[in-house]
GULUM-956600 format. One record per residue (C-alpha): x, y, z. Coordinates in nm, 2 decimals, padded with zeros to 4 digits. Example, Ala and Ser with C-alpha at 12.3 -4.5 7.8 and 13.67 -1.06 7.14 Angstrom:
residues 2
<site px="01.23" py="-00.45" pz="00.78"/>
<site px="01.37" py="-00.11" pz="00.71"/>
//
This chain:
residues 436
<site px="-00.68" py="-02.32" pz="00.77"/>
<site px="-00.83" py="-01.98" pz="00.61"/>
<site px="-00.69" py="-01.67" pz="00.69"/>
<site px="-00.86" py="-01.30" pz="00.57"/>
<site px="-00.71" py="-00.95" pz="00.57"/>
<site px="-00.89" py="-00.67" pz="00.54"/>
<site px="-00.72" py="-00.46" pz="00.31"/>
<site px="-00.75" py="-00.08" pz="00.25"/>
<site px="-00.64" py="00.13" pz="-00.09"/>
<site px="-00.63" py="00.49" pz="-00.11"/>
<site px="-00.52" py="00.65" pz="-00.47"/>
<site px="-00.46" py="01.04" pz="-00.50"/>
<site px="-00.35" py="01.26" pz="-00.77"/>
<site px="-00.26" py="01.56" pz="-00.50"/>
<site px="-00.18" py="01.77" pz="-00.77"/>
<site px="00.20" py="01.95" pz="-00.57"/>
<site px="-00.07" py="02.06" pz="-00.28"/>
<site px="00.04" py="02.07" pz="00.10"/>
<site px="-00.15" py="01.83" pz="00.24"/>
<site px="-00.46" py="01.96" pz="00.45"/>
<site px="-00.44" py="01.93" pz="00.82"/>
<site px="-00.63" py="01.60" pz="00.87"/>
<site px="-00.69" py="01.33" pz="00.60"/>
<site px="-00.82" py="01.07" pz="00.87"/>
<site px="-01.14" py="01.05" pz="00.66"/>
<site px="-00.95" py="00.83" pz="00.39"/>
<site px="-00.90" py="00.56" pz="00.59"/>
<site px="-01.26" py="00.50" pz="00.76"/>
<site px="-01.37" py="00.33" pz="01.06"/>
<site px="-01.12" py="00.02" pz="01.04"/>
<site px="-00.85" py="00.26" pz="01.17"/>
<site px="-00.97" py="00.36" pz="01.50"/>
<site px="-01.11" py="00.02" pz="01.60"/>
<site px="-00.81" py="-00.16" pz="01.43"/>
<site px="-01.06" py="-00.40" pz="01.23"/>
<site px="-00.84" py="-00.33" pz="00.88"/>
<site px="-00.50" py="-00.51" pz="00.87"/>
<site px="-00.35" py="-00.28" pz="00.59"/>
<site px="-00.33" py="00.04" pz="00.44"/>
<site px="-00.22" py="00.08" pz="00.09"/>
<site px="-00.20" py="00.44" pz="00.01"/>
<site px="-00.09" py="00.56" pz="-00.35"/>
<site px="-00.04" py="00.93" pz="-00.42"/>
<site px="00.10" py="01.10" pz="-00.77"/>
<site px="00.21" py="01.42" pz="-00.87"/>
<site px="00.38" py="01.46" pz="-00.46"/>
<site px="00.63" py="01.77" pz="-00.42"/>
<site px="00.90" py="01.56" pz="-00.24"/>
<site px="01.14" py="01.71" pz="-00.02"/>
<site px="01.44" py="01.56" pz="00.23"/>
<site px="01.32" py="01.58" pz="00.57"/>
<site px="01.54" py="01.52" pz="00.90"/>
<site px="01.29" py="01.38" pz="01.11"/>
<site px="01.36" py="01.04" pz="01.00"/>
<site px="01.66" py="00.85" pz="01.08"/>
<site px="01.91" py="00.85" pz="00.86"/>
<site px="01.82" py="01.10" pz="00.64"/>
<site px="01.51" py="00.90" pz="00.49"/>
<site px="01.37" py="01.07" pz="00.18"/>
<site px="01.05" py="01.14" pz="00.28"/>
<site px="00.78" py="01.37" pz="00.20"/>
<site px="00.46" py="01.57" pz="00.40"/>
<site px="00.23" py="01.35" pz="00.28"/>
<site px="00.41" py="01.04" pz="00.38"/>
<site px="00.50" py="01.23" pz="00.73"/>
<site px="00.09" py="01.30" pz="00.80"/>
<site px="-00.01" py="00.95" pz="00.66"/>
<site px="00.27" py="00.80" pz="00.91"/>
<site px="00.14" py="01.02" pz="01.17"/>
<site px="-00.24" py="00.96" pz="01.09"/>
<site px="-00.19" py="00.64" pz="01.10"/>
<site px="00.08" py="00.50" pz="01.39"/>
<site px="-00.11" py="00.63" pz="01.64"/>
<site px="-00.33" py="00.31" pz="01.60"/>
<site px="-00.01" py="00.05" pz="01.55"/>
<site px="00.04" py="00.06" pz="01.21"/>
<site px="00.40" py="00.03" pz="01.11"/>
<site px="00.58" py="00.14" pz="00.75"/>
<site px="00.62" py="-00.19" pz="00.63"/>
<site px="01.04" py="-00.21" pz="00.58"/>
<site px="01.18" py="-00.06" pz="00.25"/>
<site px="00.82" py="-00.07" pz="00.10"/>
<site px="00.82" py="00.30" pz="00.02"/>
<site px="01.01" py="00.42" pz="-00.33"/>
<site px="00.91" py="00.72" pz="-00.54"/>
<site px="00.99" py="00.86" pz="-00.88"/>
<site px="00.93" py="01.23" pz="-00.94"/>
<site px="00.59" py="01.27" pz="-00.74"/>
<site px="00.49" py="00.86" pz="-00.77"/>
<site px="00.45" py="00.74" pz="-00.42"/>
<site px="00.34" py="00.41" pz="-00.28"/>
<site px="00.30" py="00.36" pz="00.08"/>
<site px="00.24" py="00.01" pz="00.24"/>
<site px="00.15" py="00.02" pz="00.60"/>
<site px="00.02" py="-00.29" pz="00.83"/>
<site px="-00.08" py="-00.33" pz="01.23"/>
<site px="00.30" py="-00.46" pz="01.35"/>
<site px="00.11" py="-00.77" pz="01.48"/>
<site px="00.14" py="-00.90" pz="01.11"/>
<site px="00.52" py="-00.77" pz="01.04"/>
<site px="00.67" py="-01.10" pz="01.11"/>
<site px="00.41" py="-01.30" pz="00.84"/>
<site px="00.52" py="-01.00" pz="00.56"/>
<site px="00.84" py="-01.16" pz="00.40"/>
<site px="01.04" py="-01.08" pz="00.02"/>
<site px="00.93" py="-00.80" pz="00.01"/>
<site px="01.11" py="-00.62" pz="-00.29"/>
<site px="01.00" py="-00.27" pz="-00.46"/>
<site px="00.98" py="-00.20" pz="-00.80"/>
<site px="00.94" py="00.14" pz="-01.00"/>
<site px="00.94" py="00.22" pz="-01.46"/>
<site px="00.95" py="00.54" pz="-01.56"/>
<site px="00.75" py="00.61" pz="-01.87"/>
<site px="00.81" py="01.00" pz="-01.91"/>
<site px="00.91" py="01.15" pz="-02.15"/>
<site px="01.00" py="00.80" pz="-02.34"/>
<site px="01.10" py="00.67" pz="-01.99"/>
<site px="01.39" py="00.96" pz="-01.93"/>
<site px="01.12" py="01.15" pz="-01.68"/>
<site px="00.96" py="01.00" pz="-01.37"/>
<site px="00.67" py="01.21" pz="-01.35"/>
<site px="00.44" py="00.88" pz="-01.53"/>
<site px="00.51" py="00.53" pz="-01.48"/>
<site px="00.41" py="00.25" pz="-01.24"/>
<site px="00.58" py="00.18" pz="-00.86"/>
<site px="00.53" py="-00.16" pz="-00.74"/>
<site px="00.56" py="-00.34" pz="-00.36"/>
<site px="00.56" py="-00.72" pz="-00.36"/>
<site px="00.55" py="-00.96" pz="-00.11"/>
<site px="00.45" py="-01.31" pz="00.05"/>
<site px="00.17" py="-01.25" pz="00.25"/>
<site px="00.09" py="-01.55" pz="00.52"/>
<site px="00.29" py="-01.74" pz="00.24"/>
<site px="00.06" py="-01.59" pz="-00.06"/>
<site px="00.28" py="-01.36" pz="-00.32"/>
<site px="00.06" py="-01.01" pz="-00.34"/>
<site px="00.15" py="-00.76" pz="-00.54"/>
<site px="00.01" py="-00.35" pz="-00.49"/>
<site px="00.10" py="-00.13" pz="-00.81"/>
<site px="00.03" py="00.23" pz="-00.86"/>
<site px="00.02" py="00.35" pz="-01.20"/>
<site px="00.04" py="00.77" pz="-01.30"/>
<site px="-00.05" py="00.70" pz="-01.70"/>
<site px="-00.05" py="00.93" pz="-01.97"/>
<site px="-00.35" py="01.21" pz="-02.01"/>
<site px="-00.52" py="01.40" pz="-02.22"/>
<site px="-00.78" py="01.20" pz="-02.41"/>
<site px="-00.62" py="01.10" pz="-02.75"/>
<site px="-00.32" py="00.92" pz="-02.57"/>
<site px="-00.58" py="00.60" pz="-02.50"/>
<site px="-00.33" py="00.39" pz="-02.69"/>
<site px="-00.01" py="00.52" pz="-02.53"/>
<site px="-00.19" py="00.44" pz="-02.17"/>
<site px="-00.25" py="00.10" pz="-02.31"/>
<site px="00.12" py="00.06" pz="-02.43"/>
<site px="00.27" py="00.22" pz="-02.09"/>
<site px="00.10" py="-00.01" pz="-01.89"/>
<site px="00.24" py="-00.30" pz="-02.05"/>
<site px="00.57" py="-00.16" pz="-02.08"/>
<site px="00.51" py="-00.16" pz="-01.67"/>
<site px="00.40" py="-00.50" pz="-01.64"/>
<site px="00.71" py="-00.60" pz="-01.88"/>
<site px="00.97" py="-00.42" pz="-01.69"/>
<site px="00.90" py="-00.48" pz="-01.38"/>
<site px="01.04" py="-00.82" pz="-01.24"/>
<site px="01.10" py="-00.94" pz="-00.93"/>
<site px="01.39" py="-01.16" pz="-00.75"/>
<site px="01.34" py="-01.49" pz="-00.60"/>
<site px="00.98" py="-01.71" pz="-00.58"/>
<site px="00.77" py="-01.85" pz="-00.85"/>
<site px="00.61" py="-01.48" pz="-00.90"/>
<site px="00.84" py="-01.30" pz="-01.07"/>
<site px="00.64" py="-01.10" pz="-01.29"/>
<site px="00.37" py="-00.88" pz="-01.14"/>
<site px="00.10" py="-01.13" pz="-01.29"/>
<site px="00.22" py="-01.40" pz="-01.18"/>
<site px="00.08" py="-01.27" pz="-00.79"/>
<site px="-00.18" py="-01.48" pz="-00.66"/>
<site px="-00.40" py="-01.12" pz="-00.62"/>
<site px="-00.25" py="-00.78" pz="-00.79"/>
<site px="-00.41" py="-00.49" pz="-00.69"/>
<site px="-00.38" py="-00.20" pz="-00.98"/>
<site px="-00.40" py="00.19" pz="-00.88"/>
<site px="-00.37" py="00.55" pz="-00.96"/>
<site px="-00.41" py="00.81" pz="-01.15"/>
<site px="-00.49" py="00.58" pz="-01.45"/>
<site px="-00.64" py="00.86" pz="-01.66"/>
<site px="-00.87" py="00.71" pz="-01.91"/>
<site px="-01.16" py="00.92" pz="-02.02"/>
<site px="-01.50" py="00.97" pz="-02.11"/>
<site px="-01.54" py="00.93" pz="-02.53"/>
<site px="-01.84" py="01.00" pz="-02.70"/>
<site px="-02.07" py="01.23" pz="-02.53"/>
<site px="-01.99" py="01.59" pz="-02.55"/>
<site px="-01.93" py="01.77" pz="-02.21"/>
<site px="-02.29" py="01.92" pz="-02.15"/>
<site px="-02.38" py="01.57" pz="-02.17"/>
<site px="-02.14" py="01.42" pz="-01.93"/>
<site px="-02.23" py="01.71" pz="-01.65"/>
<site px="-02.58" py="01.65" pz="-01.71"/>
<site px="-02.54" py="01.30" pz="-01.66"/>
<site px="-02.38" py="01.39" pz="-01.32"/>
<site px="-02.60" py="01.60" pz="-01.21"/>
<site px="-02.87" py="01.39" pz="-01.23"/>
<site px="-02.77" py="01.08" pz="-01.09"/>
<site px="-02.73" py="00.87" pz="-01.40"/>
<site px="-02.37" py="00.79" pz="-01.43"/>
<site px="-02.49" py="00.44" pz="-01.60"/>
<site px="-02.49" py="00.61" pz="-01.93"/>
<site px="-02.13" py="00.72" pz="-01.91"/>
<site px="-02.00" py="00.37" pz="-01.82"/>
<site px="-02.03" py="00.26" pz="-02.15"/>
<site px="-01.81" py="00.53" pz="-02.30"/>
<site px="-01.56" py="00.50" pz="-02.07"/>
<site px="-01.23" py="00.40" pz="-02.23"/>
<site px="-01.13" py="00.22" pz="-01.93"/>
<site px="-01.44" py="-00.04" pz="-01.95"/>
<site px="-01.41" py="-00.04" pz="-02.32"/>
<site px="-01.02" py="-00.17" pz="-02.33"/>
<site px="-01.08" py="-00.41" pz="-02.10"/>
<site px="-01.27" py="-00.58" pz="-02.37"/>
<site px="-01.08" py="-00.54" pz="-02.65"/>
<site px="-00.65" py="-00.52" pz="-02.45"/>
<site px="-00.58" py="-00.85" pz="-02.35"/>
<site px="-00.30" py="-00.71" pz="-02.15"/>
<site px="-00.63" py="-00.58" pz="-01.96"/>
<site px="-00.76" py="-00.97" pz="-01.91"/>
<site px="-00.88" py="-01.04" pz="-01.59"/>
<site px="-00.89" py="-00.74" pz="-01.42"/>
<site px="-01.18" py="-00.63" pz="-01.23"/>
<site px="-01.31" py="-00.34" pz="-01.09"/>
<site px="-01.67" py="-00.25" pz="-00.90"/>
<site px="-01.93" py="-00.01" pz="-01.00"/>
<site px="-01.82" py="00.35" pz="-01.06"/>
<site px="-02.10" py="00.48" pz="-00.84"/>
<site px="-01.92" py="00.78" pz="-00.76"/>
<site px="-01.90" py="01.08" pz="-00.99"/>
<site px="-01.60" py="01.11" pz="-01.18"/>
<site px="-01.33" py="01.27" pz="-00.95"/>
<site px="-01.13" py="01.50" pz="-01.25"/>
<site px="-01.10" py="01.75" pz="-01.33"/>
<site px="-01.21" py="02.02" pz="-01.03"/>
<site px="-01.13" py="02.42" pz="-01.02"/>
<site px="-00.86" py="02.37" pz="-00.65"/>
<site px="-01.03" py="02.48" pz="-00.36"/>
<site px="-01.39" py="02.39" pz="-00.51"/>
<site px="-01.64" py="02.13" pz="-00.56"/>
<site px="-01.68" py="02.27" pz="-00.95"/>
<site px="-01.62" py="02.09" pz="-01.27"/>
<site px="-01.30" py="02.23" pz="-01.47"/>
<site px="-01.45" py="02.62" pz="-01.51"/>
<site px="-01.13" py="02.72" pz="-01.69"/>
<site px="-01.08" py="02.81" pz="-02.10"/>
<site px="-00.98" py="02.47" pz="-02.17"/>
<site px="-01.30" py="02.34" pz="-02.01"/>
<site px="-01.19" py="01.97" pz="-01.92"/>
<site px="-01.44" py="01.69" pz="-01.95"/>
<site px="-01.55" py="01.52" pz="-01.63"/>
<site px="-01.36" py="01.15" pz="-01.60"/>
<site px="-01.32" py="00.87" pz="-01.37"/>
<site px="-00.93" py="00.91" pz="-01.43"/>
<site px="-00.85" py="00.79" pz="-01.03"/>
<site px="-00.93" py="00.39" pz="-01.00"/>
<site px="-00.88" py="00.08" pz="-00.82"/>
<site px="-00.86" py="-00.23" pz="-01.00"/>
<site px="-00.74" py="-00.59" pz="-00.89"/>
<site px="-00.68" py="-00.91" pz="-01.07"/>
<site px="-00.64" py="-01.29" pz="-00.97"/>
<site px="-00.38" py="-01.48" pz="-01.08"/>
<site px="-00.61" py="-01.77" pz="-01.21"/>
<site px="-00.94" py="-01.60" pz="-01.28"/>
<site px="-01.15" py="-01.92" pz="-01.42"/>
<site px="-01.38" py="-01.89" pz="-01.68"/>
<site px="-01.31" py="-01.55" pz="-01.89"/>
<site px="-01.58" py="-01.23" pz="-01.82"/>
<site px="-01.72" py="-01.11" pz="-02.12"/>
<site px="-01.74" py="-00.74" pz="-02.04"/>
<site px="-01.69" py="-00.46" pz="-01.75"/>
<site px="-02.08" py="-00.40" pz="-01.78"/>
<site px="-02.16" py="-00.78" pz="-01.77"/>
<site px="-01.98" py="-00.87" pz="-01.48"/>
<site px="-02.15" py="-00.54" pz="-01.28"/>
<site px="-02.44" py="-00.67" pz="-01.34"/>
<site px="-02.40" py="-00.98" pz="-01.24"/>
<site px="-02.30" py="-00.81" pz="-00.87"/>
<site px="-01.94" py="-01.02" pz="-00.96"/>
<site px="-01.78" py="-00.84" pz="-00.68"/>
<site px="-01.59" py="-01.14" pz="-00.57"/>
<site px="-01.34" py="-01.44" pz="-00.78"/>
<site px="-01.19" py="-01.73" pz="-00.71"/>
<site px="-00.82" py="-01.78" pz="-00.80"/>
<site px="-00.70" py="-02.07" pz="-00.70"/>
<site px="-00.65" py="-02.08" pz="-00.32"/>
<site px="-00.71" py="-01.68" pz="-00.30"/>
<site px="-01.04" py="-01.54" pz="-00.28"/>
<site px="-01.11" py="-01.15" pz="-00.29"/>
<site px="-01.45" py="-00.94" pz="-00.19"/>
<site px="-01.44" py="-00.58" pz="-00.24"/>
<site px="-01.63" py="-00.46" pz="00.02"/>
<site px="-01.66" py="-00.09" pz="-00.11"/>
<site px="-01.56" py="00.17" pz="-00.39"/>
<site px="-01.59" py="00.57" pz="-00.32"/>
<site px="-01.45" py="00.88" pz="-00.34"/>
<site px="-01.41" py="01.13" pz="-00.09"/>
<site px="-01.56" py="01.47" pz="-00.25"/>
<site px="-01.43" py="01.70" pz="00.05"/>
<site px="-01.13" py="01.75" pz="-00.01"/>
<site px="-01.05" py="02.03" pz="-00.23"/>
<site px="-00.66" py="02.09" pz="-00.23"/>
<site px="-00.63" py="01.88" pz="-00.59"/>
<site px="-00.79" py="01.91" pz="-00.88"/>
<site px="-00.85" py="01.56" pz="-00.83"/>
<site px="-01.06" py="01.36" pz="-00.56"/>
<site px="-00.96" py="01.07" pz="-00.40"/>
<site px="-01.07" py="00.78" pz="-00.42"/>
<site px="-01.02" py="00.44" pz="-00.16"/>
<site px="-01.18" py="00.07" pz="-00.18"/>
<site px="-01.18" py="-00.20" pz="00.12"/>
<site px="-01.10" py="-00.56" pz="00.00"/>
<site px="-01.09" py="-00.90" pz="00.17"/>
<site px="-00.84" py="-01.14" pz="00.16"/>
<site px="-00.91" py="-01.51" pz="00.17"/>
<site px="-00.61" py="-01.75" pz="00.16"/>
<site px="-00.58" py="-02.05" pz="00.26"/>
<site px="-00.28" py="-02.02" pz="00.57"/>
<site px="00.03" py="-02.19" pz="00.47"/>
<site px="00.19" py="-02.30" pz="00.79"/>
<site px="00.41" py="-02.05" pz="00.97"/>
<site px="00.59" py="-02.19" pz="01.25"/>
<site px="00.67" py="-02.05" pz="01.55"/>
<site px="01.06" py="-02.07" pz="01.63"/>
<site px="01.23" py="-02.01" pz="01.95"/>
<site px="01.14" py="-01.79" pz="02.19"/>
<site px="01.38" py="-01.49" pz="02.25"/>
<site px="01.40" py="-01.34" pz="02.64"/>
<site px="01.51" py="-01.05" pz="02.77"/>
<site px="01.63" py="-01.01" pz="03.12"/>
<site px="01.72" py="-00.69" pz="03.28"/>
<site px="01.93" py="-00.56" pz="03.01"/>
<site px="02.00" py="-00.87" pz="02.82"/>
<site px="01.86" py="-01.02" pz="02.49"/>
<site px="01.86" py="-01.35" pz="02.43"/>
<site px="01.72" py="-01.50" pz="02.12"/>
<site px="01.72" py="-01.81" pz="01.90"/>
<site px="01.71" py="-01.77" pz="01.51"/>
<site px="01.42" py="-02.01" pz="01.35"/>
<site px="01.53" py="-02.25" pz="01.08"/>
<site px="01.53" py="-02.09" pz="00.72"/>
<site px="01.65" py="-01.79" pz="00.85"/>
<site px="01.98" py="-01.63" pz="00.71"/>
<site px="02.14" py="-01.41" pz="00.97"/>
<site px="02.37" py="-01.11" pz="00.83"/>
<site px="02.61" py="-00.96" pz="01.10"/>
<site px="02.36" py="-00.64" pz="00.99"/>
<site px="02.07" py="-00.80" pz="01.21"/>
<site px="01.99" py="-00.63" pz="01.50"/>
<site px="01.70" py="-00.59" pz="01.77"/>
<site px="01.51" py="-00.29" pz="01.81"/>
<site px="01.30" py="-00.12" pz="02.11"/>
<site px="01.00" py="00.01" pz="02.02"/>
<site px="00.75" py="00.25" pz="02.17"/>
<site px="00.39" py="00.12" pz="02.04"/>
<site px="00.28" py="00.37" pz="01.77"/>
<site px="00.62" py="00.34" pz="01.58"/>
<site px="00.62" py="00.43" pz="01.28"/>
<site px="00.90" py="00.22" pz="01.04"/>
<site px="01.15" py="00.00" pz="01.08"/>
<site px="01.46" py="00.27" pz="01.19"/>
<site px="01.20" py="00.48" pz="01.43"/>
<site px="01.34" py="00.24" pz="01.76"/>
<site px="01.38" py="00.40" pz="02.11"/>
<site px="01.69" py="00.19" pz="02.11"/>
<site px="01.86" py="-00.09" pz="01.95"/>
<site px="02.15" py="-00.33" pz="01.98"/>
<site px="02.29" py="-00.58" pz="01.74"/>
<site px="02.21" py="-00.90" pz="01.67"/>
<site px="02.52" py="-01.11" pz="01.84"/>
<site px="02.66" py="-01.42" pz="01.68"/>
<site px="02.64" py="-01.59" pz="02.01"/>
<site px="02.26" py="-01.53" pz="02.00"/>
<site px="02.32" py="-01.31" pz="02.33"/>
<site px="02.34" py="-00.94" pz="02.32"/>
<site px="02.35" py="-00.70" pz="02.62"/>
<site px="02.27" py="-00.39" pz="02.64"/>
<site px="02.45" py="-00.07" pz="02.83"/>
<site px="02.25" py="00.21" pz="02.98"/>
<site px="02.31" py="00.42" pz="02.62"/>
<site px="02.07" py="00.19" pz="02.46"/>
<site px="01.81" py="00.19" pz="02.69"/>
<site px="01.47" py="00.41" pz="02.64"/>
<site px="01.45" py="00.73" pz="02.90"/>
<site px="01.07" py="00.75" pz="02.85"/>
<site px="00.85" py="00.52" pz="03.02"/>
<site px="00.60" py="00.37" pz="02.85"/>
<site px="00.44" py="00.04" pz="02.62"/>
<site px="00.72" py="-00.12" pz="02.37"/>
<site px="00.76" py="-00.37" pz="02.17"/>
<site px="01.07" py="-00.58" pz="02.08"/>
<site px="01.15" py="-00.63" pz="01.73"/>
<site px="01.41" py="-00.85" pz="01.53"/>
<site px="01.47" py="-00.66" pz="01.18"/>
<site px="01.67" py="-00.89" pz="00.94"/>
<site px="01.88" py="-00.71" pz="00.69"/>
<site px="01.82" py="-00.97" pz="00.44"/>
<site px="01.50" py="-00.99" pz="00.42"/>
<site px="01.43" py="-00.64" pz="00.46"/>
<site px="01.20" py="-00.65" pz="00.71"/>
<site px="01.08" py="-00.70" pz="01.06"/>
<site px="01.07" py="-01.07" pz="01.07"/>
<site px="00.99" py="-01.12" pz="01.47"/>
<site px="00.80" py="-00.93" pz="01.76"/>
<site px="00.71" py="-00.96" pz="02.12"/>
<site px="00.41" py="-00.88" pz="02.26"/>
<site px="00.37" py="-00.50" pz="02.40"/>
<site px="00.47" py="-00.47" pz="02.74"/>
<site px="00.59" py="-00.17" pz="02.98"/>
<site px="00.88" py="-00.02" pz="03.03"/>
<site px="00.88" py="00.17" pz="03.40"/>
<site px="01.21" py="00.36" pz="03.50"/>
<site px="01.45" py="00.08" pz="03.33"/>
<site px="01.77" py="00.25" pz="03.39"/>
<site px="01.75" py="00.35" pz="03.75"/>
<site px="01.53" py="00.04" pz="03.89"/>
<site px="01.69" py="-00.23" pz="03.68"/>
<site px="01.36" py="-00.38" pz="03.67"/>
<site px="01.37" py="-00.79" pz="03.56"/>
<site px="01.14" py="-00.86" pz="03.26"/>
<site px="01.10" py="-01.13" pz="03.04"/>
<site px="00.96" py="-01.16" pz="02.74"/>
<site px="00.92" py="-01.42" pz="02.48"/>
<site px="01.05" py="-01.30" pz="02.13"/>
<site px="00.85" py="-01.48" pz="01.87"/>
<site px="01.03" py="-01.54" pz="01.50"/>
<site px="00.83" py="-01.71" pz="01.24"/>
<site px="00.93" py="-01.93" pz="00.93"/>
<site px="00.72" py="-02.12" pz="00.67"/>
//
């Protein structure tokens, strides 16, 4: 059986700005009527802080507080432990909490490159995970600039790809993903032309000629740590550098060169036959490859030129998906009644006496933002006192997190919640866990 996702990338260098008051334009249509099934949202260069909003003093930041908020209002869900950050390298992984129990292994990843790998202000962050079965693989890179360091964004990169290893599966090695998706400030830049000729270009519509000279496009031909990855057309003008607060090309004394510095790249694990060149393969319309079992379309490529608080533009893509479904079993149901929980683990599962069951109020926002939770008993039965119950009416969830696999590995279907505490109302609901 084939199963798609509709997957979502955002990359932003945001350049230590506060974050403007609504960013829902990043994230298109597929939000509002739920069509997309994940949000992948890298941001570099973020001025992190410590917020006490969160439970248990999560490190957090602004921007992942408004992309939470954006976001959760629609049902999607932090996906557990999938957020890490260096200094200002942040890599967000959110999904509609229908699909949390199918998300499993999920492990993080992140190499620092600066300042000979000392400084965490460049370097790649990575979230893996088995994806209905499929190991996928999101990495957001904040490489080197300037445009003489070509070769030390070619050698941090693989430094990345070296370093970063993973626990557990067949995949340990971010290559060895059925489908990695690459991201970021990857900062290659325009060679050749001077930068009259780049704006010019720009200005009137013919970004063609710069492809060519772009040293992105060219390393992919000659770096074979570059093999395999693919990108769409660059029909978007280059999104660095801008004067802050502006739409206008770099008007300062050092006079920066237009470049397509923010990108989004992916790569299947077994690509076929090898493609010749970037240029080649857009003009062949080669949008779409088959690896193996795993099939990916890239629906679009843009920027988003509104926004003016960076000195860089965003960019976002929409990709598909296509696996073939390994079978994921439905285990015991779990039911709750009146204030009880009752639940039944499904095979393959390890339990840790850390395990518990959360309430949630649809439009949560991670794993630890429950209106209550009790433990997961031994005895697979665990009550409930009138501390742990929600005050506020409303549509919740119920939601097995497992400590060892980091994640929320079973949920029920929404249902309401009227006056619990003082009408001791009788509900049931089946508790669905999943195993391969």
């Amino acid at each position: 059986m084939e199963h798609f996702s509709l997957v979502h990338i955002v990359t932003w260098n945001v350049a230590s700005a506060i974050p403007p008051d609504d960013i829902s334009s990043l994230f298109g249509p597929g939000v509002s009527d739920k069509s997309t099934d994940m949000f992948i949202i890298g941001l570099q260069e973020v001025k992190s802080m410590i917020s006490t909003r969160l439970k248990d003093v999560l490190s957090t930041d602004q921007w992942s507080e408004l992309c939470m908020d954006t976001l959760s209002r629609f049902g999607y869900v932090l996906v557990s432990v999938a957020s890490q950050r260096m200094q200002g390298v942040l890599l967000l992984v959110l999904s509609q909490f229908r699909h949390l129990p199918f998300l499993r292994g999920i492990q993080t990843q992140t190499t620092r490159t600066g300042l000979g790998g000392c400084w965490g202000n460049k370097g790649g962050i990575s979230v893996r995970m088995l994806m209905f079965g499929h190991p996928v693989c999101f990495l957001n890179c904040h490489l080197p600039a300037h445009m003489r360091n070509l070769e030390q964004r070619v050698e941090d990169f693989e430094s990345i790809l070296q370093q970063q290893q993973f626990e557990g599966g067949a995949a340990v090695g971010v290559l060895d993903h059925d489908v990695v998706f690459w991201f970021g400030d990857l900062n290659f830049r325009i060679e050749g032309y001077d930068i009259h000729v780049v704006k010019s270009a720009i200005e009137n519509n013919k970004l063609s000629l710069l492809w060519e000279k772009d040293q992105l496009n060219m390393a992919k031909i000659s770096e074979s740590v570059l093999d395999g990855f693919m990108e769409g057309l660059l029909n978007f003008p280059p999104t660095y550098k801008f004067d802050v607060g502006t739409h206008t090309y770099d008007t300062s004394a050092k006079k920066r060169k237009p470049a397509w510095t923010d990108r989004v790249l992916w790569r299947l694990r077994k690509t076929g036959s090898p493609v010749p060149s970037h240029n080649a393969s857009l003009q062949r319309g080669l949008t779409s490859w088959l690896g193996g079992a795993t099939k990916v379309t890239q629906h679009f490529y843009r920027s988003h030129m509104s926004f003016t608080v960076s000195d860089h533009k965003p960019v976002s893509a929409l990709f598909s998906l296509h696996v073939s479904q390994r079978p994921l079993k439905a285990g015991q149901s779990i039911t709750h009644f009146k204030t009880a929980v009752i639940y039944a683990e499904a095979s393959g599962l390890h339990r840790s006496s850390w395990d518990w069951v959360g309430l949630y109020k649809v439009g949560f926002k991670h794993h630890k933002d429950y209106a209550a939770y009790v433990w997961a008993k031994s005895d697979h039965l665990t009550q409930a006192g009138p501390k742990d119950l929600p005050r506020e009416a409303g549509e919740y969830i119920l939601g097995y997190y497992s400590s060892n696999m980091n994640s929320i590995v079973g949920i029920t279907e929404p249902f309401q919640v009227k006056c619990l505490i003082s009408q001791g109302l009788q509900q049931r609901r089946h508790f669905k866990q999943f195993k391969k």
